[in-house]
N, CA, C and O atoms as CSV, one atom per row, in Angstrom:
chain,resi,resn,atom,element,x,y,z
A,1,UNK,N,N,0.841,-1.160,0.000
A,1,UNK,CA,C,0.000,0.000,0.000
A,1,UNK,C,C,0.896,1.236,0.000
A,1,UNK,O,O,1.849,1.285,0.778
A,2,UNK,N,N,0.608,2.318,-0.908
A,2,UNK,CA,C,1.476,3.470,-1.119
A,2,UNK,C,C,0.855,4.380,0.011
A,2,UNK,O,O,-0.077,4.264,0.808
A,3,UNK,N,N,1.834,5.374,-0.299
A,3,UNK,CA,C,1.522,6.354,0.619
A,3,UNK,C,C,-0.250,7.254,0.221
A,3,UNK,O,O,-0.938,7.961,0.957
A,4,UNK,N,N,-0.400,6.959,-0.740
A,4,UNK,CA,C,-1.100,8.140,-1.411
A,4,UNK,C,C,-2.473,6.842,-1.134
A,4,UNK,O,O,-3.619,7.274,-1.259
A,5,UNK,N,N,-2.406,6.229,-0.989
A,5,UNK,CA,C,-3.192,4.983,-0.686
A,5,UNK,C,C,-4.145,5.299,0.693
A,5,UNK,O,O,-5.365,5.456,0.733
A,6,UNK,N,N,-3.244,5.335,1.712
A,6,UNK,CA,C,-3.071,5.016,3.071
A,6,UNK,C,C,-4.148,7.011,3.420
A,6,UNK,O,O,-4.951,7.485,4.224
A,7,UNK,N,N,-3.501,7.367,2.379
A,7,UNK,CA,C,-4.237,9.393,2.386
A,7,UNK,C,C,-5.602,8.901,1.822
A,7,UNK,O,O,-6.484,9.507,2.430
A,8,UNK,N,N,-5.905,8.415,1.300
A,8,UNK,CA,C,-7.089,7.844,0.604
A,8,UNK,C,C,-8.065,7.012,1.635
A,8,UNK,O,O,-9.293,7.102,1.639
A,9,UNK,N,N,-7.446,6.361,2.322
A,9,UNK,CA,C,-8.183,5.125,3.081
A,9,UNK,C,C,-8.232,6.148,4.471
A,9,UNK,O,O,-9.083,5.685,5.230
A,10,UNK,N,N,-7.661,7.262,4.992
A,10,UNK,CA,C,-7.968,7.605,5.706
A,10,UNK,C,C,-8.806,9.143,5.872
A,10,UNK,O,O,-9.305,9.548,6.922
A,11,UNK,N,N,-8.813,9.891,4.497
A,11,UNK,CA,C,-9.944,10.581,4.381
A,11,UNK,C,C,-11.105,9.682,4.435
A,11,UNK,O,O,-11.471,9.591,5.607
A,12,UNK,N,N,-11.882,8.932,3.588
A,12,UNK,CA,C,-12.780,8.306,3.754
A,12,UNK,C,C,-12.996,7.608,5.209
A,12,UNK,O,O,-13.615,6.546,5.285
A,13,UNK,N,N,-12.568,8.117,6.123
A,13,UNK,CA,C,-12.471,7.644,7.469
A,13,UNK,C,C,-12.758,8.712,8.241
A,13,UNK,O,O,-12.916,8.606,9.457
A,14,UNK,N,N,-12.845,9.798,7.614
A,14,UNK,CA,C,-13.121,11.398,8.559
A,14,UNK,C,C,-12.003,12.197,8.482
A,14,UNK,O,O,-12.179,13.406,8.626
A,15,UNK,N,N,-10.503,11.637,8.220
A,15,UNK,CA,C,-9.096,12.344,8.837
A,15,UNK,C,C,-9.402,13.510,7.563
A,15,UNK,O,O,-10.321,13.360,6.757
A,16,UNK,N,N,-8.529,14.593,7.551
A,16,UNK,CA,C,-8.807,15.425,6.699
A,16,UNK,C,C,-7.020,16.004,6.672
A,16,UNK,O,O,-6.312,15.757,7.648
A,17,UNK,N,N,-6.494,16.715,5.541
A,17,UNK,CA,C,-5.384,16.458,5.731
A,17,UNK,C,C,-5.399,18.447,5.798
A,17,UNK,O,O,-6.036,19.339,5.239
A,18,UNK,N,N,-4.439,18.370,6.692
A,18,UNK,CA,C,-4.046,19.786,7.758
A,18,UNK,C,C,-2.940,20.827,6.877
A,18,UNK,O,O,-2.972,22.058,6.907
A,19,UNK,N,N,-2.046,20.044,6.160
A,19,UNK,CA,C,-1.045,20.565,5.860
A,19,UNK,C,C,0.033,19.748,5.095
A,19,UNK,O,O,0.248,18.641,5.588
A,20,UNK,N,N,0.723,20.055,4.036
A,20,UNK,CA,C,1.699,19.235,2.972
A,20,UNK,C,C,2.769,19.944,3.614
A,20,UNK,O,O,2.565,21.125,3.895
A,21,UNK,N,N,4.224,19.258,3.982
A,21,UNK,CA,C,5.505,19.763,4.659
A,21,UNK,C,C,6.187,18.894,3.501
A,21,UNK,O,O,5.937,17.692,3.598
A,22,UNK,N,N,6.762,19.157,2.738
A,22,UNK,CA,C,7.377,18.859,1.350
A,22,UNK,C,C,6.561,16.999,0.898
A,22,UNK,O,O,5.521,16.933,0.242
A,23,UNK,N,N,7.187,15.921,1.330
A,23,UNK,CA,C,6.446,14.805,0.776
A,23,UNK,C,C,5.387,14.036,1.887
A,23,UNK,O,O,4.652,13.049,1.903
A,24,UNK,N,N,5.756,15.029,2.707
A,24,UNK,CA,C,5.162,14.347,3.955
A,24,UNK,C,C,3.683,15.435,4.446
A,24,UNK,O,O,3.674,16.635,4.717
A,25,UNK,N,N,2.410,14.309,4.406
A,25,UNK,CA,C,1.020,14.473,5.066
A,25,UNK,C,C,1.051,14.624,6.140
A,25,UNK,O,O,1.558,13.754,6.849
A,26,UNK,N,N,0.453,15.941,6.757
A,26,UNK,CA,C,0.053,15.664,8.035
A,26,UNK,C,C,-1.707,15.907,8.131
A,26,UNK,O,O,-2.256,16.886,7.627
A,27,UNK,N,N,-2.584,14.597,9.025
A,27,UNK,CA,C,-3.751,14.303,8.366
A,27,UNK,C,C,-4.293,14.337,10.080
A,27,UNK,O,O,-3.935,13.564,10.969
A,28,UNK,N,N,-5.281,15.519,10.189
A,28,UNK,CA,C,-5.975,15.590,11.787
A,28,UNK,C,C,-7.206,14.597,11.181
A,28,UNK,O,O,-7.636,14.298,10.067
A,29,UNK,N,N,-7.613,14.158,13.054
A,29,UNK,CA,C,-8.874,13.443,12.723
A,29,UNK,C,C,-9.130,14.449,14.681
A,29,UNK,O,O,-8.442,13.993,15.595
A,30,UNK,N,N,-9.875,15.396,14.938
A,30,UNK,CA,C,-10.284,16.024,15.913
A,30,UNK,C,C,-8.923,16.518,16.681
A,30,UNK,O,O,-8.154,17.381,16.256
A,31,UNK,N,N,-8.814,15.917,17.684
A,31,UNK,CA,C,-6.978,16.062,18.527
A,31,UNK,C,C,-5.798,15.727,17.947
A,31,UNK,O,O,-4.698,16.280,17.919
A,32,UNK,N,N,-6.242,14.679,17.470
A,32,UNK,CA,C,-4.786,13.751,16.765
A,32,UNK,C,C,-4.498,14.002,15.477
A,32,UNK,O,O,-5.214,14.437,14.576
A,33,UNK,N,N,-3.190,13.628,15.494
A,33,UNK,CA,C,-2.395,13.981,14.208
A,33,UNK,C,C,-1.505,12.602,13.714
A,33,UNK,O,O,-1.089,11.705,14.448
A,34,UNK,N,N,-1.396,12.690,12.678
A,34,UNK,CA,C,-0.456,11.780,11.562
A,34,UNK,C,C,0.154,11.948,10.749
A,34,UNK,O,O,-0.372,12.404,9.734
A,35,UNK,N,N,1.396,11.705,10.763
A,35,UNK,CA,C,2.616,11.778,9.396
A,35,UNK,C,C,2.356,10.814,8.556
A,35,UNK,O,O,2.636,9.684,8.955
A,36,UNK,N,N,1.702,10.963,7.044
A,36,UNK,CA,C,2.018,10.170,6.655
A,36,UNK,C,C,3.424,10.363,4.796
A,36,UNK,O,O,3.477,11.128,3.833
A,37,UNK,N,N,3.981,9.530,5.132
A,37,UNK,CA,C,4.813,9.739,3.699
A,37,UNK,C,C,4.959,9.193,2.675
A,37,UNK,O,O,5.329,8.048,2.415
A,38,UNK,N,N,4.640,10.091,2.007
A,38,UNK,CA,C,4.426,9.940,0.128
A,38,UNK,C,C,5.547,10.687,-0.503
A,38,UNK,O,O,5.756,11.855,-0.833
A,39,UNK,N,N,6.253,9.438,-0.547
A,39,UNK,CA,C,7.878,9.957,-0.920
A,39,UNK,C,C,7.943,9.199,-3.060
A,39,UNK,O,O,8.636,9.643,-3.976
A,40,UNK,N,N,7.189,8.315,-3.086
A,40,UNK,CA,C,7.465,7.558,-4.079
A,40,UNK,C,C,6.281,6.948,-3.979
A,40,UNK,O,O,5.510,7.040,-3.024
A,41,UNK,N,N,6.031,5.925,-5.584
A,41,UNK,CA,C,5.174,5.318,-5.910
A,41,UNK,C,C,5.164,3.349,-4.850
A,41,UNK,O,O,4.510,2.308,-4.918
A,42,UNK,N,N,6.115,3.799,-4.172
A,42,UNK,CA,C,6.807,2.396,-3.560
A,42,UNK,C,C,5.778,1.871,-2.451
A,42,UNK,O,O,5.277,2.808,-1.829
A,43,UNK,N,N,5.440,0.890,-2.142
A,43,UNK,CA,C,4.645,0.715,-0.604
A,43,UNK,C,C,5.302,1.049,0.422
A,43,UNK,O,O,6.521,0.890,0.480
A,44,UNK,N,N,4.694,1.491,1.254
A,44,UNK,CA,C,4.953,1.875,2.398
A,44,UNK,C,C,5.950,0.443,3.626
A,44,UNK,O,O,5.326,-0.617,3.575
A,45,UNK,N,N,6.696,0.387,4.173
A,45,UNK,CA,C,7.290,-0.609,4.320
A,45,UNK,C,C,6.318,-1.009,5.823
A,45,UNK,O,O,5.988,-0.283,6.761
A,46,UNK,N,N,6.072,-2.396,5.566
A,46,UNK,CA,C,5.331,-3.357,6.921
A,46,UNK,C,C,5.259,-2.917,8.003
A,46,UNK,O,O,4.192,-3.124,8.581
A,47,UNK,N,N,6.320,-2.141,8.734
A,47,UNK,CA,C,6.248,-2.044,10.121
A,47,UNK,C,C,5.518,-0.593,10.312
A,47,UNK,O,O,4.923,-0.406,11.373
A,48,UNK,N,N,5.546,0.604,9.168
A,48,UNK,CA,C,5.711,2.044,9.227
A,48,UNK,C,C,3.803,1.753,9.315
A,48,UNK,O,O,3.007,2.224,10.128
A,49,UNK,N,N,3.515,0.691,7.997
A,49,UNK,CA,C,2.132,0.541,7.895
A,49,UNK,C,C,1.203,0.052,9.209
A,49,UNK,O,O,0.193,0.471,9.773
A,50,UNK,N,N,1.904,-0.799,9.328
A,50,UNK,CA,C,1.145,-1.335,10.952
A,50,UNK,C,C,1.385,-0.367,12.033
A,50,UNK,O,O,0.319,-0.312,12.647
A,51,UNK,N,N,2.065,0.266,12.473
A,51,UNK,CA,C,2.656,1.748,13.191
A,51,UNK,C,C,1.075,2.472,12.911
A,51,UNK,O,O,0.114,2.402,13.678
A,52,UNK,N,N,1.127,3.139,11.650
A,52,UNK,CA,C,0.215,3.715,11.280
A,52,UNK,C,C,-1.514,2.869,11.511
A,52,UNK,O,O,-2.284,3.256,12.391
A,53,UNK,N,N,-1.739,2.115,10.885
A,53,UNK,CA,C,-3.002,1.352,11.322
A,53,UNK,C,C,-2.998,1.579,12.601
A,53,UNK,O,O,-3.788,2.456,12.951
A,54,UNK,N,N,-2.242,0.981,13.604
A,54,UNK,CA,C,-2.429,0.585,15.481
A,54,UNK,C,C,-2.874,2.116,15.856
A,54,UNK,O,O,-3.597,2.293,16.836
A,55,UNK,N,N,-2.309,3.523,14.842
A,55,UNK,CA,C,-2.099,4.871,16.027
A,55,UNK,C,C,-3.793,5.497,15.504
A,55,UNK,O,O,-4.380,6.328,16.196
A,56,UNK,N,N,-4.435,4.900,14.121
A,56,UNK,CA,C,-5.151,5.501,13.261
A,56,UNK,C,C,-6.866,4.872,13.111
A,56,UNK,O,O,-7.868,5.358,12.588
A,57,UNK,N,N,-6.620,3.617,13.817
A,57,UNK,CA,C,-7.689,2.556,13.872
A,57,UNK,C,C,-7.681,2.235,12.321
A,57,UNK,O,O,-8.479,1.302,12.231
A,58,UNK,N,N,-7.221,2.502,11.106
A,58,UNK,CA,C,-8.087,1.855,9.859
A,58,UNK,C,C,-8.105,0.548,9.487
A,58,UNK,O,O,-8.796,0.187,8.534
């Protein structure tokens, strides 16, 4: 799953994205915040993805 993926699966979730800091998303959902990075067309590597799922619920 790419980065631009993961921005996708989590708008449709409510998150809304706050601000672009060169390749990197930052995506509020009320209090909380998330980095996510869209550096390349590449998947996101296993651990960064599960990191992200556990902090994001998706």
């Amino acid at each position: 799953m790419t980065g631009k993926d993961v921005v996708k699966l989590l708008q449709k979730k409510g998150w809304v994205i706050d601000r672009v800091h060169g390749s990197h998303y930052i995506m509020k959902n009320g209090n909380q915040t998330e980095t996510i990075p869209v550096h390349s067309k590449k998947d996101l590597p296993t651990g960064l993805l599960n990191s992200i799922n556990k902090r994001t619920g998706i």
